[in-house]
C-alpha positions as CSV (number, residue, x, y, z in Angstrom):
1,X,0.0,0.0,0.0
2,X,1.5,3.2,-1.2
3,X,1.6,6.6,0.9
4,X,-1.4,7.9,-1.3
5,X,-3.4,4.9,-1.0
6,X,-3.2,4.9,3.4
7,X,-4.2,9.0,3.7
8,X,-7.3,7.9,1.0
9,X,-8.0,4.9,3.2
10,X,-7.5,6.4,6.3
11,X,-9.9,9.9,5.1
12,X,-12.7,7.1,4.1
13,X,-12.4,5.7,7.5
14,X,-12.4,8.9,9.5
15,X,-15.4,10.1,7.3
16,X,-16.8,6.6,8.2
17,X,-16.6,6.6,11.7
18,X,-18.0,10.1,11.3
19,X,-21.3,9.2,9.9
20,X,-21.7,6.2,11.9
21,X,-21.5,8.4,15.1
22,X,-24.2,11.1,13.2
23,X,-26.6,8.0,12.0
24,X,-26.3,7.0,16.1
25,X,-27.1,10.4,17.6
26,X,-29.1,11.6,15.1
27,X,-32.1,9.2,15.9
28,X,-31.6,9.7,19.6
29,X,-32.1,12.9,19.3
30,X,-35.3,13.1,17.4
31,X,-36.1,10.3,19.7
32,X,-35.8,12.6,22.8
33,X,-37.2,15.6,21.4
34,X,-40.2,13.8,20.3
35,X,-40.4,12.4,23.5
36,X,-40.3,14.9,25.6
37,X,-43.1,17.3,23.1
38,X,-45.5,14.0,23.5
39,X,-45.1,13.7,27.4
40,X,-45.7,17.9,27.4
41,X,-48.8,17.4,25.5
42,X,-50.1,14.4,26.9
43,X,-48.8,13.5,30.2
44,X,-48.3,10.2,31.8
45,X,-49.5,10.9,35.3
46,X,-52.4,13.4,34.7
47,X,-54.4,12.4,38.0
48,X,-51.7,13.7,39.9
49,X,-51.1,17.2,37.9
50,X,-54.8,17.7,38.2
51,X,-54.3,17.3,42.7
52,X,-51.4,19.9,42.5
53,X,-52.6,23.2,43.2
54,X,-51.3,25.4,39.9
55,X,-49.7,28.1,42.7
56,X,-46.6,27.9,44.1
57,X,-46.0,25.3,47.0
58,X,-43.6,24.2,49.4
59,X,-42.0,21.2,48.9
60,X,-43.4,19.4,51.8
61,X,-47.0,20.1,51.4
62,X,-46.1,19.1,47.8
63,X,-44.5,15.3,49.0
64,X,-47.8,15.0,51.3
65,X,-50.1,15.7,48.2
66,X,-47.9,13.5,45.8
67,X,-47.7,10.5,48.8
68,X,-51.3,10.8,49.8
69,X,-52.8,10.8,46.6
70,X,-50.6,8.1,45.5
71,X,-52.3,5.5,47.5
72,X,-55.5,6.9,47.1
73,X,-55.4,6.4,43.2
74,X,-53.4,3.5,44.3
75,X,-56.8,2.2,46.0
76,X,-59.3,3.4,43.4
77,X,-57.7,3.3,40.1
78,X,-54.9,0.7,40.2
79,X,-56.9,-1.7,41.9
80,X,-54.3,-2.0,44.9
81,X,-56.9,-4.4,47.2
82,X,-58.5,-5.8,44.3
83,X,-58.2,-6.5,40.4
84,X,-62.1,-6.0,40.3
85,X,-63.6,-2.6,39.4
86,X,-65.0,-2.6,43.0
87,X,-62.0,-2.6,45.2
88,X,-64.2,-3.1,48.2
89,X,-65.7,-6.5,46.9
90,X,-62.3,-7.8,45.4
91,X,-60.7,-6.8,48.8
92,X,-62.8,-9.0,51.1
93,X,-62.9,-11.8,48.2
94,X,-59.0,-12.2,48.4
95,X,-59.0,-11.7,52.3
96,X,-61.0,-15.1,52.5
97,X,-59.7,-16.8,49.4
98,X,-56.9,-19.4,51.0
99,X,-54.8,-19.2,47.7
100,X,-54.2,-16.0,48.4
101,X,-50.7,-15.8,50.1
102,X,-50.9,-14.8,54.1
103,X,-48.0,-11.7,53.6
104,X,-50.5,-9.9,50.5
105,X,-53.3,-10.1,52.8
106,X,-51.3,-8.3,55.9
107,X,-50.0,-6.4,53.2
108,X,-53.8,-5.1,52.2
109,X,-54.6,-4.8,55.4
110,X,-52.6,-2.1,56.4
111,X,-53.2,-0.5,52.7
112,X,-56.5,-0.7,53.4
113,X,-56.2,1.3,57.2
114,X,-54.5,4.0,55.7
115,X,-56.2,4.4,52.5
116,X,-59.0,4.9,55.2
117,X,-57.2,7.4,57.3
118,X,-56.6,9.3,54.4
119,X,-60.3,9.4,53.1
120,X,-62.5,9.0,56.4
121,X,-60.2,10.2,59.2
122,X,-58.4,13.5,57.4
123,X,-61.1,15.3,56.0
124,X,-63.3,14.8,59.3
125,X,-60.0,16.8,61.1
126,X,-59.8,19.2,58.6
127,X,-63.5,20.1,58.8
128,X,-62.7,19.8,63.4
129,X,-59.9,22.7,62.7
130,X,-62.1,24.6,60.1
131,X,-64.8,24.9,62.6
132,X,-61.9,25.4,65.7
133,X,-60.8,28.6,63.3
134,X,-64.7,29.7,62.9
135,X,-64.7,29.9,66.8
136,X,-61.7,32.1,67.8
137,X,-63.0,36.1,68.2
138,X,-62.3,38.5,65.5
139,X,-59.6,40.8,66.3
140,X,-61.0,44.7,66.2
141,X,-58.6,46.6,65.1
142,X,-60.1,50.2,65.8
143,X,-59.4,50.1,69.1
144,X,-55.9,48.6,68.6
145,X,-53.1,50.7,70.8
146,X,-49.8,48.5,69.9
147,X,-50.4,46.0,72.6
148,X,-50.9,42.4,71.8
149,X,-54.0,42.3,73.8
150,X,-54.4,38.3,73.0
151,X,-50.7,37.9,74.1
152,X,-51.7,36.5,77.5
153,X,-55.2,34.4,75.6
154,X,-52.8,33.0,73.3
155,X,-52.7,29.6,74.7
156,X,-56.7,29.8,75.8
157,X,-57.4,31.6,72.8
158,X,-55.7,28.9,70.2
159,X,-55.5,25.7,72.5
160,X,-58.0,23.7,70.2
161,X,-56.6,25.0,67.0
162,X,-52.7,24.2,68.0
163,X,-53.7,20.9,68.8
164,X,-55.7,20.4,66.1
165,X,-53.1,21.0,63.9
166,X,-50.4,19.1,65.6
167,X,-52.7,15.8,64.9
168,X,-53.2,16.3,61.6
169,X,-49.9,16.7,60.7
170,X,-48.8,13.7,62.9
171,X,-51.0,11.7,61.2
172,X,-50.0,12.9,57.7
173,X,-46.3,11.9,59.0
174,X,-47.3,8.3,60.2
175,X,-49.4,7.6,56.8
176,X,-46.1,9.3,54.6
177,X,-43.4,6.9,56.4
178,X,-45.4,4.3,55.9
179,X,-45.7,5.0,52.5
180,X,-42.1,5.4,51.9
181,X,-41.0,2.3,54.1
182,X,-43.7,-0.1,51.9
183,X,-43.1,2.0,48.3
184,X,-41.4,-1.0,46.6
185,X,-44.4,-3.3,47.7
186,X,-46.9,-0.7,46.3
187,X,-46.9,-1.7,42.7
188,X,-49.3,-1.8,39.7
């Protein structure tokens, strides 16, 4: 092989290798792009985007919605205690069926409790604190002088709301580790 003949053969393998990397990215790329303009137009988890409030949010009321509402459509529309359309029936049906294995029904069990504390026991606090905040006194401010007049009522005044509060964000917390510990069992 003369001088010529190795800079021709080595130019046709440079341009080669060139358009072999192009011909790979080049598809990865449209792939991608097309990707991500189909998951913008129609997304994959649009029962979630509709529970997120379209305002800004701090990240941890944003991990309670995202958590909470996860097993909730967990429940309802994965068919989490149940492959029937009604979850209720298909739950009790596997809870007596002896094929079914003993750790799924512990398992549904507990899925079941806190899919209940999340849709029974929540909203009955949340209406308790909603109707603690109805009952403490409207502050009149036209006879405000600069004194916190309610400094000393504080406690009195806010006891019921304070605690209130403190329980439903206790029980948010005890549903949300759960959640977290059992994620990798909670699977459609």
């Amino acid at each position: 092989m003369t001088d010529k003949e190795k800079k021709k053969f080595l130019r046709q393998e440079k341009i080669r290798h060139v358009k072999h990397k192009i011909s790979m990215l080049l598809p990865k790329c449209i792939f991608r792009w097309s990707d991500s303009f189909k998951f913008f137009l129609k997304p994959q988890q649009k029962w979630l985007i509709k529970k997120i409030p379209n305002t800004w949010i701090d990240k941890d009321a944003l991990w309670e919605i995202c958590i909470l509402e996860g097993i909730v459509h967990y429940v309802e529309q994965d068919g989490g205690l149940g492959m029937v359309d009604d979850w209720k029936t298909g739950y009790e049906e596997n809870q007596l069926s002896p094929n079914y294995p003993q750790s799924q029904k512990e398992f549904d069990k507990e899925v079941k409790e806190h899919y209940e504390l999340i849709t029974l026991q929540l909203p009955l606090m949340k209406f308790r604190l909603e109707e603690a905040w109805k009952k403490i006194p409207k502050f009149d401010f036209k006879g405000f002088t600069g004194v916190n007049i309610l400094k000393d009522d504080y406690d009195a005044t806010y006891e019921n709301v304070d605690k209130l509060k403190k329980q439903i964000s206790d029980l948010k917390t005890q549903i949300m580790i759960w959640a977290v510990t059992n994620r990798e069992k909670i699977w459609t």
